[in-house]
BAFI-3210 file (N, C-alpha, C; in Angstrom, 3 decimals, decimal comma, padded with zeros to 6 digits):
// residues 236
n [1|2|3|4|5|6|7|8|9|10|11|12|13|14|15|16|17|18|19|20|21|22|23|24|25|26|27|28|29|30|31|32|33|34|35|36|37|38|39|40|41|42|43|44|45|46|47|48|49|50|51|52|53|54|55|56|57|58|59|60|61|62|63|64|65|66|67|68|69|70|71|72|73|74|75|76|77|78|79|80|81|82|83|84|85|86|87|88|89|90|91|92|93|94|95|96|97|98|99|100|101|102|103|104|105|106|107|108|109|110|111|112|113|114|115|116|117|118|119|120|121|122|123|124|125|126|127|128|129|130|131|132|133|134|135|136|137|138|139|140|141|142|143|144|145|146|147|148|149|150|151|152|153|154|155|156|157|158|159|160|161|162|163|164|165|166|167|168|169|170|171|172|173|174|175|176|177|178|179|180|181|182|183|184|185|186|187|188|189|190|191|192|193|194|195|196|197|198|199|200|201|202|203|204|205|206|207|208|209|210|211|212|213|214|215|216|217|218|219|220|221|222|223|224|225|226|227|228|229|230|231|232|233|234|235|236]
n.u [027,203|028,550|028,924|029,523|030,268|027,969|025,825|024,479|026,463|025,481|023,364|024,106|025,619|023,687|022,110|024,656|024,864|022,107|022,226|024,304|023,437|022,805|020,665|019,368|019,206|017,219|016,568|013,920|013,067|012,248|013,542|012,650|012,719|010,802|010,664|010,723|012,845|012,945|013,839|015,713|017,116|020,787|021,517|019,457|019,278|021,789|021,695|020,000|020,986|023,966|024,639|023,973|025,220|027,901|027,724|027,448|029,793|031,750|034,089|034,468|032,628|031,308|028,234|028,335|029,769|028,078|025,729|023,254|021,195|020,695|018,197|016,963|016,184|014,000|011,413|008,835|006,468|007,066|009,249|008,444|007,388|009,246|010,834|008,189|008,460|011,479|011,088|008,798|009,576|007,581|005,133|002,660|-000,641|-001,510|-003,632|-003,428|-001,795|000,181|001,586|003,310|004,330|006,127|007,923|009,449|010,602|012,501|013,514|014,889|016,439|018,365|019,272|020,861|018,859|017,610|015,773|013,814|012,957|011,992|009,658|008,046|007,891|006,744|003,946|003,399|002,878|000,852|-001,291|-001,298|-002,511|-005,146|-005,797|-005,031|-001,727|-001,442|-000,885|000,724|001,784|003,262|005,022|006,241|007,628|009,259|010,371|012,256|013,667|016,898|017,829|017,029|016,485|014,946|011,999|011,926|011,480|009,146|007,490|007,838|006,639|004,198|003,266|003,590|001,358|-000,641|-000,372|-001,015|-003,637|-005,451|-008,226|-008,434|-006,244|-003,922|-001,980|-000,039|001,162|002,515|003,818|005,825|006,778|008,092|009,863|011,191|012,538|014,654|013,947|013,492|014,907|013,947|011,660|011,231|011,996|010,256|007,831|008,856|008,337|005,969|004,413|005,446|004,338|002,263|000,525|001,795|001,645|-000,525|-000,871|001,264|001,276|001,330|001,330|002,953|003,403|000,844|000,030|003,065|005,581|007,107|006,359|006,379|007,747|005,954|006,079|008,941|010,657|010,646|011,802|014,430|016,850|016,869|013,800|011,544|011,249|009,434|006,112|002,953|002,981|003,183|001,109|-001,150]
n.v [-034,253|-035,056|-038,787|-041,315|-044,393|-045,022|-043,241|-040,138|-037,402|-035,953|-037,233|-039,302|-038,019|-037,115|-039,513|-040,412|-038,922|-039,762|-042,098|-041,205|-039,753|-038,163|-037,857|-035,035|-034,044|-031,635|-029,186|-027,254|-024,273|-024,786|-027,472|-031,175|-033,748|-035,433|-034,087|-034,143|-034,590|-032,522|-033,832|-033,983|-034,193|-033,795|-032,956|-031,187|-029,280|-027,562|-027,432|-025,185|-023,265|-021,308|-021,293|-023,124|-025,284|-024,666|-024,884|-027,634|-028,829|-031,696|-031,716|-029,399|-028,263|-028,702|-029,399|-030,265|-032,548|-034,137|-034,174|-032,711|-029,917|-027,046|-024,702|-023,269|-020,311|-019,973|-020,073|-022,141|-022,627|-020,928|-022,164|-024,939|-023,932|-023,131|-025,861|-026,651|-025,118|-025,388|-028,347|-028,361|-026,296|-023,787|-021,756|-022,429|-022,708|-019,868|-018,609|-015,890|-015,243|-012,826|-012,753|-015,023|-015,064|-012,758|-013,975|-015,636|-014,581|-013,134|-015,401|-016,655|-014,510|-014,638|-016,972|-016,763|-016,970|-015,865|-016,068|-017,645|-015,463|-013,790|-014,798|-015,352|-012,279|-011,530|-012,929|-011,454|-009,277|-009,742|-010,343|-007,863|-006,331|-006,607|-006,000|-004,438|-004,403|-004,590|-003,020|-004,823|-006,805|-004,473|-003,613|-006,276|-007,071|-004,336|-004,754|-006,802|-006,554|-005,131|-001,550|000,166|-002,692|-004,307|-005,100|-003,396|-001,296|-001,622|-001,646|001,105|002,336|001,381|002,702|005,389|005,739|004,981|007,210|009,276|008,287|007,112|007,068|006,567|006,547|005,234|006,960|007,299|004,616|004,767|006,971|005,916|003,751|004,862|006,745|005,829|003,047|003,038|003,679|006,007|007,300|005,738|005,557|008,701|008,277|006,835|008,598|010,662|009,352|008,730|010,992|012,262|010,125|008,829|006,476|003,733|002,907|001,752|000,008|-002,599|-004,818|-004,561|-004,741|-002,883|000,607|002,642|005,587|007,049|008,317|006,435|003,241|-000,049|-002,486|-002,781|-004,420|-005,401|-003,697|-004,499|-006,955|-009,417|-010,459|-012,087|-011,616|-014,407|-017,724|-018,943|-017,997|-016,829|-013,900|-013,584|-014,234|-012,394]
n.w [023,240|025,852|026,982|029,852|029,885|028,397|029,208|030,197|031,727|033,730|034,577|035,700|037,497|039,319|039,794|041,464|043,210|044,929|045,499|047,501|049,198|052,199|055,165|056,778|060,132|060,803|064,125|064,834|066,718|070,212|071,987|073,356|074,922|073,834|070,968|067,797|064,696|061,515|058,504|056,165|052,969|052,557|049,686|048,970|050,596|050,499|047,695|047,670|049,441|050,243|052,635|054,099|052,613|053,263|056,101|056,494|055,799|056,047|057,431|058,437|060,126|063,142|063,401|060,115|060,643|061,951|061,219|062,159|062,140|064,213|065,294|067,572|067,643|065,564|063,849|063,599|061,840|059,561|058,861|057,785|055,840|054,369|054,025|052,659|049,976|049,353|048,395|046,386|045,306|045,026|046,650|049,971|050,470|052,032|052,948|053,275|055,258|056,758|058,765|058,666|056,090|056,488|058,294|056,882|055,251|056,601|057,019|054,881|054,145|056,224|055,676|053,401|050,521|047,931|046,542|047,797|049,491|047,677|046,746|049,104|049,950|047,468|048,145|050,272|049,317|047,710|049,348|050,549|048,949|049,042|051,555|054,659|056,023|058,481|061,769|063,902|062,230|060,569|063,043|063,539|061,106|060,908|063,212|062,684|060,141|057,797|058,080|054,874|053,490|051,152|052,779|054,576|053,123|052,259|054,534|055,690|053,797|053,852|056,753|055,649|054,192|055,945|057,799|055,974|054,146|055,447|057,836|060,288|062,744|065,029|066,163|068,303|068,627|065,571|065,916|067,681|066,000|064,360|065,410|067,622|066,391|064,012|061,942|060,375|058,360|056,099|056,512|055,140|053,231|051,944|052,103|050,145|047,848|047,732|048,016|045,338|043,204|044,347|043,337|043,439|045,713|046,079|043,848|043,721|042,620|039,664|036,319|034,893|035,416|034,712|035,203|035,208|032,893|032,112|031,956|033,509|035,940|038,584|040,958|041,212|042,246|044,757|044,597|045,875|044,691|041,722|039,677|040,371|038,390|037,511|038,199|039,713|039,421|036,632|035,355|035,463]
ca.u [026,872|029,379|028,580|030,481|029,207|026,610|024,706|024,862|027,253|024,613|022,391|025,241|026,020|022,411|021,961|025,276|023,755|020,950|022,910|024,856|022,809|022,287|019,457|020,203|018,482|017,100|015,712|013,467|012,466|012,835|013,706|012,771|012,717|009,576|011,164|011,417|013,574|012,744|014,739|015,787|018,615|021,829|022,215|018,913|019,665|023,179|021,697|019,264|021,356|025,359|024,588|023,398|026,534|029,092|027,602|027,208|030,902|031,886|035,616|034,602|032,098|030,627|027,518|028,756|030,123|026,994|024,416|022,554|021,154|019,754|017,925|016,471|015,390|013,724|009,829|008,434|005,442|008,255|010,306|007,686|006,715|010,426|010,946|007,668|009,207|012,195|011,067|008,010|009,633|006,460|004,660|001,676|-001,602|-001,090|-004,511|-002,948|-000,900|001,098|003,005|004,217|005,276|007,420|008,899|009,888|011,297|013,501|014,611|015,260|017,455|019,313|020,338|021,056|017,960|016,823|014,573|012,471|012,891|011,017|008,302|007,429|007,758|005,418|003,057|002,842|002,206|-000,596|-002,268|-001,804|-003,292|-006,517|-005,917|-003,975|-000,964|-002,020|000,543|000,994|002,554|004,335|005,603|006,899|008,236|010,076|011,807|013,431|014,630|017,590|017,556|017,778|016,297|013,042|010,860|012,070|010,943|007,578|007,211|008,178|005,910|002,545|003,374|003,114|-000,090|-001,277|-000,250|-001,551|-004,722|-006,205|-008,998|-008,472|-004,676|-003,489|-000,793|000,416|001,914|002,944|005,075|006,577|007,518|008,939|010,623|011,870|012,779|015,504|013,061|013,172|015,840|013,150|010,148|010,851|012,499|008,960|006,977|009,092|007,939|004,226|004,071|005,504|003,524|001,745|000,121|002,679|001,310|-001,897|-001,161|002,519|001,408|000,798|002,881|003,199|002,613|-000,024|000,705|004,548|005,688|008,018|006,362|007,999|007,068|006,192|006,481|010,080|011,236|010,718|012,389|015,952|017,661|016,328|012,466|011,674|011,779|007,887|005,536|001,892|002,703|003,413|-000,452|-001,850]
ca.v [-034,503|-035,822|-040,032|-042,231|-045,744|-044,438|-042,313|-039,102|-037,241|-034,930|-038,332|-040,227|-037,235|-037,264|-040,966|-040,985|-038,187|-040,218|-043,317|-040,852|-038,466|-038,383|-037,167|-033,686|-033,663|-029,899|-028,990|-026,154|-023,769|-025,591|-028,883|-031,204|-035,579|-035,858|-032,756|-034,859|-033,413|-032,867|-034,706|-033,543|-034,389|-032,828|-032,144|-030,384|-028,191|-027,419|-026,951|-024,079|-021,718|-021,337|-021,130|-024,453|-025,595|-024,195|-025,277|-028,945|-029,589|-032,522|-031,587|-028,063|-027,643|-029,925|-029,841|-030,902|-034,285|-034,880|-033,877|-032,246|-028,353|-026,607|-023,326|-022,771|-019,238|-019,578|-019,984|-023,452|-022,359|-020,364|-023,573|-025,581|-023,148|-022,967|-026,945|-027,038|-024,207|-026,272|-029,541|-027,982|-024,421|-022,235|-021,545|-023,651|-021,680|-019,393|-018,119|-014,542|-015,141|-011,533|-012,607|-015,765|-014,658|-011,893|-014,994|-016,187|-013,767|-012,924|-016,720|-016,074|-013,480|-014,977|-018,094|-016,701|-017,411|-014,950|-016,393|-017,517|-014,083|-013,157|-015,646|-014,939|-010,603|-011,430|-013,360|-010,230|-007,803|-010,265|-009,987|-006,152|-005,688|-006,392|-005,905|-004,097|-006,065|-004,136|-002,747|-006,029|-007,081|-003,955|-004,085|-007,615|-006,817|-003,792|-005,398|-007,927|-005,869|-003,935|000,056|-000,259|-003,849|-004,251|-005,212|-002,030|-000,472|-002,015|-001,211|002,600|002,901|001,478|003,578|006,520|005,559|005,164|008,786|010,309|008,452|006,581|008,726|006,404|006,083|004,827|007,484|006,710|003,849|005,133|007,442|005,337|003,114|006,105|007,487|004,469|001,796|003,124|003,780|007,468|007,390|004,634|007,104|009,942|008,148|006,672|010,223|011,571|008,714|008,950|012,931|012,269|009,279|007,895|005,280|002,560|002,315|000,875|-000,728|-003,039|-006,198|-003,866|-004,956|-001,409|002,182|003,785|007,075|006,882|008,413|005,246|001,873|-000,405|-003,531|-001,676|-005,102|-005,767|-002,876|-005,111|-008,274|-009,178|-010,993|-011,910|-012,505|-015,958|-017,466|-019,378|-017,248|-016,572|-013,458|-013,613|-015,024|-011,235]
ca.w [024,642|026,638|027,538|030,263|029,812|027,706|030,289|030,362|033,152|034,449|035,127|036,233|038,602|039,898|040,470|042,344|044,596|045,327|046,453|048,497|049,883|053,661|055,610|057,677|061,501|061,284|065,079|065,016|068,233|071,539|072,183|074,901|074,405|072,363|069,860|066,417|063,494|060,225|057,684|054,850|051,905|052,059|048,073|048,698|051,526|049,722|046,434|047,823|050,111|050,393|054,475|054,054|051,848|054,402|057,599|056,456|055,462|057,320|058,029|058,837|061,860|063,889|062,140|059,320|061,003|062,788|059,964|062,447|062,417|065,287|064,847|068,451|067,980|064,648|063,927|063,180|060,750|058,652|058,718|057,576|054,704|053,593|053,474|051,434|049,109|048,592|047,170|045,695|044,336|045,257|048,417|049,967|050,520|053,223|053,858|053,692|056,656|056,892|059,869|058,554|054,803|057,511|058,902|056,032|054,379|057,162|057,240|053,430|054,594|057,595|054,807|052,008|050,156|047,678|045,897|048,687|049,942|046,735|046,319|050,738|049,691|046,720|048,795|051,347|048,263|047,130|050,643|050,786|047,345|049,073|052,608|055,236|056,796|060,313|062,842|064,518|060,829|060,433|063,893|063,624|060,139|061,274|064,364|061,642|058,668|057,990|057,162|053,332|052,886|051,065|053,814|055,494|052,186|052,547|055,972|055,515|052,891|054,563|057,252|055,330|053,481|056,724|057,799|055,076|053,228|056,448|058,572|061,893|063,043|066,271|066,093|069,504|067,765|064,611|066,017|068,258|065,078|063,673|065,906|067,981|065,777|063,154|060,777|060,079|056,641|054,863|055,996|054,517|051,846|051,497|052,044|049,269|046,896|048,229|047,342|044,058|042,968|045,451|042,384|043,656|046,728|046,088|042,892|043,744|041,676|038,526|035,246|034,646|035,895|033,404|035,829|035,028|031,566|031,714|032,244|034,400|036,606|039,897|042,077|040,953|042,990|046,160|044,643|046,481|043,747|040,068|039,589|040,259|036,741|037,342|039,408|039,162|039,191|035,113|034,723|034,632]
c.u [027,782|028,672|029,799|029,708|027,770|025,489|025,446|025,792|026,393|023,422|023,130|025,352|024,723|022,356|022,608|024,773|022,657|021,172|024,037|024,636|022,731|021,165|019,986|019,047|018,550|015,749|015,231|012,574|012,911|012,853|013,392|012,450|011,804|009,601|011,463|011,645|012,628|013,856|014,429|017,038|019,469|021,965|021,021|019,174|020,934|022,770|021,108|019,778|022,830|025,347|024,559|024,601|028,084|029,134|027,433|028,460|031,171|033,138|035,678|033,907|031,168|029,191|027,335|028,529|028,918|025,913|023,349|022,579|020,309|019,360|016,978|015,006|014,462|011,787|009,180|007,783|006,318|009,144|009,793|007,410|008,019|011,052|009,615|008,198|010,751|012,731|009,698|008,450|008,489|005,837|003,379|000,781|-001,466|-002,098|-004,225|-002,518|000,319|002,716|003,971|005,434|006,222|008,563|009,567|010,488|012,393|013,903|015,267|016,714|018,641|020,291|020,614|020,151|017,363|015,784|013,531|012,049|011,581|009,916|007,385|007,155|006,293|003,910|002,289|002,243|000,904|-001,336|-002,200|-002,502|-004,902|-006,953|-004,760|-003,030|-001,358|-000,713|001,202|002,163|003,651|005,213|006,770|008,107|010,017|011,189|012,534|014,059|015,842|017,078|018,215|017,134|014,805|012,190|011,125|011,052|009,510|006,433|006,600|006,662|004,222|002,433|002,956|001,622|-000,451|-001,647|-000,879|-003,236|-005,631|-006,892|-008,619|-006,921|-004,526|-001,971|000,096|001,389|002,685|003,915|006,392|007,439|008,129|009,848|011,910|012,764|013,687|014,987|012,859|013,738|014,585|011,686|010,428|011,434|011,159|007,747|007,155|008,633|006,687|004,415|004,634|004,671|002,843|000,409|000,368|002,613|000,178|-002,047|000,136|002,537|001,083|001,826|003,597|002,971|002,238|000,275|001,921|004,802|006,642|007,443|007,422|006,792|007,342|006,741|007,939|011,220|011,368|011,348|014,169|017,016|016,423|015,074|012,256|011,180|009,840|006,981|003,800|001,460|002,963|002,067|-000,996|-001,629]
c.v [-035,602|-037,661|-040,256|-043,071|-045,811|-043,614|-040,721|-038,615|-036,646|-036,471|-038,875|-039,553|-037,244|-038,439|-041,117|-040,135|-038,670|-041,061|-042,750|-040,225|-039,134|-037,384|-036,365|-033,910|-031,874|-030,369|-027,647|-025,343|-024,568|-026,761|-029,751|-033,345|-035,902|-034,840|-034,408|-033,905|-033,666|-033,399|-034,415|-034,050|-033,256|-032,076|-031,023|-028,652|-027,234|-026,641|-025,381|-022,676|-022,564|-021,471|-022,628|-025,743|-025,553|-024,755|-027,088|-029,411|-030,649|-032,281|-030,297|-027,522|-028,848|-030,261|-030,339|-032,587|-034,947|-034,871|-033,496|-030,699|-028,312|-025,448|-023,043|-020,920|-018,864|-020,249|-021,206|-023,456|-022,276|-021,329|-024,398|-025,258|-023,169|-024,769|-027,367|-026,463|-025,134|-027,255|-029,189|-027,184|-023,665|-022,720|-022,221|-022,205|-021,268|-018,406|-016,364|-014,424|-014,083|-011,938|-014,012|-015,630|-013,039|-012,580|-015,040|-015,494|-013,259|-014,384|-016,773|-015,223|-013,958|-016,534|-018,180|-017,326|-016,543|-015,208|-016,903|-016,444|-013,544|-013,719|-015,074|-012,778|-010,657|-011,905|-011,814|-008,830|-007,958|-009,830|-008,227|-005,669|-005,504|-006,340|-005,073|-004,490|-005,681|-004,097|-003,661|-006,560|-006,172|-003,913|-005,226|-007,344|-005,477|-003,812|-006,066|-007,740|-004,952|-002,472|-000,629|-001,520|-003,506|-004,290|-004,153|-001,275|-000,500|-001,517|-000,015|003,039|002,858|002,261|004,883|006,818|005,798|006,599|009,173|009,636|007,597|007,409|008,515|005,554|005,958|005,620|007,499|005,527|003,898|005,787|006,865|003,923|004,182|006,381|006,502|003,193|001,878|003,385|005,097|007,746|006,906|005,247|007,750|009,708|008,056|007,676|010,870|010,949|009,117|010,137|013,097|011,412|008,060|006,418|003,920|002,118|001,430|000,168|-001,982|-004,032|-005,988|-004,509|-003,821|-000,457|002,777|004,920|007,099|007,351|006,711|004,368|001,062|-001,118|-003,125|-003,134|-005,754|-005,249|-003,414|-006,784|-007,836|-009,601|-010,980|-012,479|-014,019|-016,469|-018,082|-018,691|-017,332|-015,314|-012,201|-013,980|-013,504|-010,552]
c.w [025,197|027,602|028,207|030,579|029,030|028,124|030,491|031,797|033,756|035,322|035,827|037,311|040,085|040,464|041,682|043,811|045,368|046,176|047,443|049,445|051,696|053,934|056,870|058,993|061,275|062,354|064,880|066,138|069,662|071,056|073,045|074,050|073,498|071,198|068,689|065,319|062,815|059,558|056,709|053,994|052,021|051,045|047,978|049,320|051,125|048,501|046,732|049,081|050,145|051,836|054,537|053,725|052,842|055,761|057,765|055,894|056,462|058,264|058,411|060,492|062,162|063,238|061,072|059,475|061,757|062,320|061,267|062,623|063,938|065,285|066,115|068,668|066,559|064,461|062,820|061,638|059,221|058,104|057,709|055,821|053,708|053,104|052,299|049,956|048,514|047,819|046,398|044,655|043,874|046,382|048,422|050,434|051,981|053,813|054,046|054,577|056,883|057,427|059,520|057,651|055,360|057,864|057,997|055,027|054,751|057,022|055,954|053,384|055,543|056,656|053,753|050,621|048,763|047,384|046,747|049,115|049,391|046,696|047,984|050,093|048,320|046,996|049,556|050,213|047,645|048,535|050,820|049,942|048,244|050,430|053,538|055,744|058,381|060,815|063,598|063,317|061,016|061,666|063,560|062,447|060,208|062,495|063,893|060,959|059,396|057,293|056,132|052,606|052,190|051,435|054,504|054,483|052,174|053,534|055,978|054,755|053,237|055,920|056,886|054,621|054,798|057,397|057,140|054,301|054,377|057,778|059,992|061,884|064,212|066,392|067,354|069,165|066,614|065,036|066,797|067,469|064,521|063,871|067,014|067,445|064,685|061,868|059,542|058,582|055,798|055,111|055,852|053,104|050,725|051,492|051,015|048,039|047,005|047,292|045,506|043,003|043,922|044,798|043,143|044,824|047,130|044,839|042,525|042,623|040,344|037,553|035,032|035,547|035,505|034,034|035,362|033,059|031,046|032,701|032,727|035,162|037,885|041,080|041,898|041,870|044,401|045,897|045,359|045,449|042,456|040,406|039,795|038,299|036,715|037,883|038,919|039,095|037,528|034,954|034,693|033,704]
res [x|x|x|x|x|x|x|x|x|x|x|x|x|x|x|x|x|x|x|x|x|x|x|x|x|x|x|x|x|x|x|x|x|x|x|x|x|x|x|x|x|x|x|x|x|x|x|x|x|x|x|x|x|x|x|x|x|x|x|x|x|x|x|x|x|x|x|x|x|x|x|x|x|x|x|x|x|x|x|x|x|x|x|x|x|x|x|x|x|x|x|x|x|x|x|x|x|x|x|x|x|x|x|x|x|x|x|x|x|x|x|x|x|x|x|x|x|x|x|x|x|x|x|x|x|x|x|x|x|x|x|x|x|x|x|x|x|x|x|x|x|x|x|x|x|x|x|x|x|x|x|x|x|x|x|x|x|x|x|x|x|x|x|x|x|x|x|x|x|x|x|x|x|x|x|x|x|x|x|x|x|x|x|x|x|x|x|x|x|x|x|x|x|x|x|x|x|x|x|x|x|x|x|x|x|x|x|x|x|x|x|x|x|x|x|x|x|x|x|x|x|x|x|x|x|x|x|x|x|x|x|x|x|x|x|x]
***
């Protein structure tokens, strides 16, 4: 193990981070004289997204040189939930809040985040396990994703449950997510899963698929990058 001065370099490296660090002005939503930032550490904001890393050079964009962010059009709650997520590393009780762990999964997305991505997508799979996310959810959800992303996949797919195993539909709406909203590739992608095993729709947080000749961790299929490495959802 490499010593300079007898201290390790990895400590040494740390310390000096500490005595160097600055504190970042992030504004979130409007602004107006009584708007106060949050404040956060550079090495943290840096360490946890490359967006973060890039936009805080000092010799590169004005941000940088002025250590302040501004994110005007982005959603406080979500904000809030993602600075606890970053000096914690796991999410604060969220009451089953659909529309926030939406937020936040798109802000996940918009800064190169995965792993929050995943921990906010596994949140929303815990609350569907035992509840519906409701059209208001999928709505919101489907005005944010891309065709192709996992929350599209999500989307698509309670959609079609809904179609098919729910007696009272507001199909007036449904189709107008369907048919309106870019949606049509990731439903029928999700119709053709349904009709083949439609198991995986009501069982996401399963370790397995006892239906499935080949076992397999059904809620993995909605992670964006690699499992998070702590989760709780390794405790079943």
């Amino acid at each position: 193990m490499a010593e300079v001065g007898g201290r390790n370099n990895a400590i040494g490296d740390f310390v000096r981070t500490l005595r160097e660090d600055r504190m970042i002005q992030i504004y979130v939503g409007a602004i107006d004289s009584d708007t106060k930032p949050y404040l956060v550490p550079q090495s943290l904001l840096e360490t946890r997204s490359k967006y973060f890393a890039k936009a805080l050079q000092q010799d590169a964009f004005r941000e940088g040189h002025e250590g302040c962010l501004k994110f005007p059009n982005d959603d406080s709650d979500a904000w809030e939930v993602l600075l606890f997520w970053m000096i914690k590393n796991t999410l604060p009780d969220t009451q089953d809040n659909a529309h926030t762990m939406i937020l936040c999964w798109v802000l996940g997305d918009k800064y190169a985040m995965p792993v929050f991505q995943d921990h906010a997508m596994l949140e929303l799979l815990r609350t569907n396990s035992t509840q519906e996310l409701g059209f208001e959810a999928l709505k919101l959800a489907l005005s944010m994703s891309a065709p192709g992303s996992k929350l599209r996949k999500l989307v698509a797919e309670e959609l079609v449950y809904l179609a098919n195993d729910r007696a009272v539909v507001d199909w007036g709406s449904l189709e107008t997510m369907i048919d309106g909203m870019g949606i049509l590739g990731d439903y029928f992608r999700a119709q053709e899963r349904y009709h083949k095993d439609n198991y995986v729709f009501h069982s996401r947080l399963t370790s397995s698929n006892a239906h499935s000749k080949k076992q397999r961790a059904v809620w993995t299929d909605y992670m964006v990058g690699e499992a998070p490495a702590k989760h709780w959802i390794y405790d079943g």
